[in-house]
C-alpha positions in Angstrom: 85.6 75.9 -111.0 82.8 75.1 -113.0 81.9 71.3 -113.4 82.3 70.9 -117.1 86.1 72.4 -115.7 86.6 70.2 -113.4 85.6 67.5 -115.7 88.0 68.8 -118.8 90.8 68.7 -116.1 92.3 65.2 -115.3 92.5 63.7 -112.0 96.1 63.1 -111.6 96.9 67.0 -112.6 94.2 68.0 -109.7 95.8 65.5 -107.2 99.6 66.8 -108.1 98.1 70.7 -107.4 97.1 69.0 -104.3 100.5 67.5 -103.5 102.2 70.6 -104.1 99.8 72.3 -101.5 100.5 69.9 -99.0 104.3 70.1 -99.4 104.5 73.7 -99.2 102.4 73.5 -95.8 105.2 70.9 -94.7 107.8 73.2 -95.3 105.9 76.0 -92.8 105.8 73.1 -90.3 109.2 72.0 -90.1 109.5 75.6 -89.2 107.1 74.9 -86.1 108.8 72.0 -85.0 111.8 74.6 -83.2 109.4 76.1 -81.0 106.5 73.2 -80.8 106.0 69.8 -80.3 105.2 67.6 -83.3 101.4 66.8 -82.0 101.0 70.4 -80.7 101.7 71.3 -85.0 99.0 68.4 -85.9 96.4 70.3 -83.9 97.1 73.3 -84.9 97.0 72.4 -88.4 93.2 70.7 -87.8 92.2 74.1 -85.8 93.4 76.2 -89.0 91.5 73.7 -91.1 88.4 73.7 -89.3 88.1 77.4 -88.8 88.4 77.6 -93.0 86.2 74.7 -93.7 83.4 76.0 -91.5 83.4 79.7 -92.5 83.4 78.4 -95.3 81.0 75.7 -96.3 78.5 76.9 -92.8 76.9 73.3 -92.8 73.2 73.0 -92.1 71.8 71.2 -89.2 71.3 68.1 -91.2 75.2 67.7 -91.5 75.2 67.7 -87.5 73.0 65.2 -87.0 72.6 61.0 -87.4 74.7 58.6 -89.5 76.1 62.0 -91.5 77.6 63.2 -88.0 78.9 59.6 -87.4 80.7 59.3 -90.4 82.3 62.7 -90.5 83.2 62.4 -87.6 85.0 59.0 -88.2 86.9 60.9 -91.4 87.4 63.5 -89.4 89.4 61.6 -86.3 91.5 59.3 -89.2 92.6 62.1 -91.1 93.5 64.3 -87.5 95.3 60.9 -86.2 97.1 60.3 -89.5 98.6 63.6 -89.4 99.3 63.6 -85.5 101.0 60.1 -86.1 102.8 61.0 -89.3 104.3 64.6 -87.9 105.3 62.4 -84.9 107.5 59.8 -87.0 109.5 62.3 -88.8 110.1 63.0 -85.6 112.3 60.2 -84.8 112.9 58.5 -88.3 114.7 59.7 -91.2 111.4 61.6 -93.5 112.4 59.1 -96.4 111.8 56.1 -94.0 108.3 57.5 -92.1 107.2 57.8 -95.9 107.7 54.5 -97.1 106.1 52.7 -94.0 103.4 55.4 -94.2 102.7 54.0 -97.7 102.1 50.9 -96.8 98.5 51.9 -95.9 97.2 53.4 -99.5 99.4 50.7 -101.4 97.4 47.7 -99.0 94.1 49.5 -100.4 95.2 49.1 -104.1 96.3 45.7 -103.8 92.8 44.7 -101.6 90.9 46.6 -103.8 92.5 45.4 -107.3 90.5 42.9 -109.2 92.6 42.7 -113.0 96.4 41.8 -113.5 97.1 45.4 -114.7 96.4 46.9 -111.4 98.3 44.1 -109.9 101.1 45.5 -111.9 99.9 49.0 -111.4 100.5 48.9 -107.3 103.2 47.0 -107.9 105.1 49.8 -110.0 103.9 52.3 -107.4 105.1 50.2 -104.8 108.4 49.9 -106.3 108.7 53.4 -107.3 107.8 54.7 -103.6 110.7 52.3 -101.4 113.3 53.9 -104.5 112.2 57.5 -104.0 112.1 57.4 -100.4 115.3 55.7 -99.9 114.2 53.0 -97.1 116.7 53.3 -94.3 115.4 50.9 -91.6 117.1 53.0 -89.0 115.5 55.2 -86.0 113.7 54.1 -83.0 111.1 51.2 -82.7 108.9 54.3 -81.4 109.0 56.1 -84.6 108.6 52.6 -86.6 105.0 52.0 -84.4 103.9 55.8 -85.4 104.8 55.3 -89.0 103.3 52.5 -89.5 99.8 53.9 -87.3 99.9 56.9 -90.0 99.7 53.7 -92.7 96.8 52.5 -90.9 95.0 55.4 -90.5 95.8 56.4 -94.1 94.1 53.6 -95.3 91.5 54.3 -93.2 90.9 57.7 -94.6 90.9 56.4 -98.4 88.0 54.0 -97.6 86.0 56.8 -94.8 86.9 59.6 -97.6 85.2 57.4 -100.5 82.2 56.9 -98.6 82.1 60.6 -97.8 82.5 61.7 -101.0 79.8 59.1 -102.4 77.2 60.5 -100.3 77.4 64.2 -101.7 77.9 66.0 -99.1 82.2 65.9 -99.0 82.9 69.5 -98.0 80.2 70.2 -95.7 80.8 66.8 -94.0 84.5 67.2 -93.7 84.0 70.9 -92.1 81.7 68.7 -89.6 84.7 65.9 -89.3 87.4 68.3 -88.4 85.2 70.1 -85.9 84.6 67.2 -84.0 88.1 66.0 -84.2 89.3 69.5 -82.9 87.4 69.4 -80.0 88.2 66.0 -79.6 92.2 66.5 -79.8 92.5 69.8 -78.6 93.0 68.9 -74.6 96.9 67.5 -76.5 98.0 71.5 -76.6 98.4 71.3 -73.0 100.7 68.3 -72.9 103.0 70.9 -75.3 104.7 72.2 -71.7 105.2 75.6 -70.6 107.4 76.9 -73.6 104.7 75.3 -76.5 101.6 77.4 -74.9 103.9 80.6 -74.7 104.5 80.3 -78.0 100.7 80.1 -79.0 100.6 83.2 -78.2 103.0 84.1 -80.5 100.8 85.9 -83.8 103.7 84.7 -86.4 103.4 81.4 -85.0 99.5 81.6 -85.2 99.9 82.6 -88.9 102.3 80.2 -89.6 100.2 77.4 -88.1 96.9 78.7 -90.0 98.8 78.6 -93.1 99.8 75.0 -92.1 96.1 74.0 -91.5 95.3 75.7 -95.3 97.8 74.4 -97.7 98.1 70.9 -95.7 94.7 70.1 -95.2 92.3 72.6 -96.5 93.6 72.7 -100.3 94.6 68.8 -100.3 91.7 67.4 -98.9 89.1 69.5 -100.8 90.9 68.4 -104.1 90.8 64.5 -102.5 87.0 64.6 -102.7 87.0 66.4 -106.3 88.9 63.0 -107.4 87.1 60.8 -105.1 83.9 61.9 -106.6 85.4 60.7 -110.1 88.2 57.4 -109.2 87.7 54.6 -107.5 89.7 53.9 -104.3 92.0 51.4 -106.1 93.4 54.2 -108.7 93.2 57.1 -105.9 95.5 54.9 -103.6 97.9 54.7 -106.9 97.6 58.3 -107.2 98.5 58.5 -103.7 101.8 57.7 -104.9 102.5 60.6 -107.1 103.0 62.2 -103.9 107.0 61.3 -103.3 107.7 62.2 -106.6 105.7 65.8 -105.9 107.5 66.0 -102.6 111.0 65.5 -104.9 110.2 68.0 -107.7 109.1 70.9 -104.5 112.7 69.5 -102.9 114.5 70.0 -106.3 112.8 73.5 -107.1 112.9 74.8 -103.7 115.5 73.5 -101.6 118.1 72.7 -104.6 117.6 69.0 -103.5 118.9 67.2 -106.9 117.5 63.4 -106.6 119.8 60.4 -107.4 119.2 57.6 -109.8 117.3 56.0 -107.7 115.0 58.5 -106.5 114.6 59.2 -110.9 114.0 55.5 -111.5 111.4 55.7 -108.8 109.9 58.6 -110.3 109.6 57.1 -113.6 107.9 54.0 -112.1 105.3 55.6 -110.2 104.1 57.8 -113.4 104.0 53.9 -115.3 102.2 53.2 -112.6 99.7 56.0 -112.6 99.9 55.9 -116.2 98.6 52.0 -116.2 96.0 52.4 -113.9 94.6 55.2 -115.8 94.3 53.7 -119.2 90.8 52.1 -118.2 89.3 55.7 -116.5 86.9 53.0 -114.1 83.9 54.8 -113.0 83.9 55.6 -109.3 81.3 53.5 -108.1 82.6 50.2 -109.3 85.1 51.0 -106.9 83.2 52.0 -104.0 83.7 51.5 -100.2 81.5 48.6 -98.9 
């Protein structure tokens, strides 16, 4: 995609394409969860990733070395963690509950961030619109409350570490490097799987099934993050962030026959007021920056 492209083409269209990437690959994992546990799927999804990312992009030596190693490798560990956390909630909460505590992470960076009325009223839409689409049951264990709301934490987290990333330059090469570190880091958790989780590693359909995981939920989704990161402040990306229910409800309704409710379409039509609202002034990326 040439940059005059990518330009042309606006951000909330790339992040939806993003969404929908990330949905499908949540689909192949629920798949997983029958024959793995939750964290042993997180790792395997950041194995897949980094095995793309550095075929891929081949960083150079500078990318492995000083403060560019110490903040991809920051990234990398928030984004791994997020995922291990969040696959780990939906675990033991209803999905529509683990998402709207999980939300309270990119909707905290909006509000922080926000410096006008209108993008008071724009996170608070988006707010809105999530807690309707997902439904908030406030049922489950505390267990799976405490993971939810780490995955919130470290979501933030990755916002602010992402902008940073992508301001320097260097986003792909330094998110290969982030995700190697972070698989290396996490991979000793495949052995707390048990007996039955490392038989079925050596399952090849299994294998597939978790590369594809590590593509369509981290490889496609995070590569389009730092395409819009490069062009949004963190403030609208964290309201874009919540375009992602209303993804998630269009792949249940197309795929899985999954017809949503009032107030799941009420929801939807807030967050795109939202998004819609915090677009109108198209802020330039590094008024918004990470400090």
């Amino acid at each position: 995609m040439t940059t005059s492209v990518r330009e042309r083409v606006p951000a909330p269209a790339v992040f939806v394409v993003g969404g929908l990437s990330m949905y499908v690959g949540a689909a192949l994992a629920v798949g997983l969860f029958d024959v793995l546990t939750p964290s042993t799927v997180a790792v395997l999804r950041l194995l897949g990733a980094a095995a793309v990312l550095l075929a891929w992009r081949r960083p150079a030596r500078g990318a492995w070395r000083g403060g560019r190693l110490v903040r991809a490798s920051a990234f990398g560990l928030a984004t791994a963690l997020m995922n291990l956390a969040f696959y780990e909630a939906i675990a033991r909460l209803p999905l529509g509950t683990a998402v709207a505590v999980e939300f309270c992470g990119p909707v905290a960076v909006a509000a922080v961030a926000s410096r006008r009325p209108r993008d008071v009223a724009a996170v608070g839409l988006a707010a809105l619109g999530v807690l309707l689409i997902a439904d908030v049951r406030w049922s489950g264990s505390p267990s799976g409350v405490l993971w939810a709301l780490a995955a919130a934490l470290l979501w933030a987290a990755y916002i602010l570490l992402g902008k940073r990333m992508a301001s320097a330059g260097n986003g792909l090469d330094d998110m290969a490097v982030g995700f190697t570190v972070a698989a290396v880091v996490l991979s000793p958790l495949l052995l707390l799987g048990g007996p039955g989780a490392l038989g079925a590693l050596g399952d090849p359909v299994v294998l597939v099934l978790a590369g594809g995981v590590g593509v369509l939920s981290s490889v496609v989704p995070y590569v389009l993050d730092q395409l819009v990161l490069r062009r949004v402040g963190q403030a609208r990306f964290a309201v874009l962030l919540a375009l992602l229910p209303a993804t998630a409800t269009v792949v249940g309704l197309v795929a899985l026959g999954q017809v949503p409710g009032m107030l799941e379409t009420v929801g939807i039509g807030a967050v795109i007021a939202a998004v819609a609202l915090r677009s109108r002034d198209g802020d330039e990326a590094g008024s918004w920056s990470a400090r």
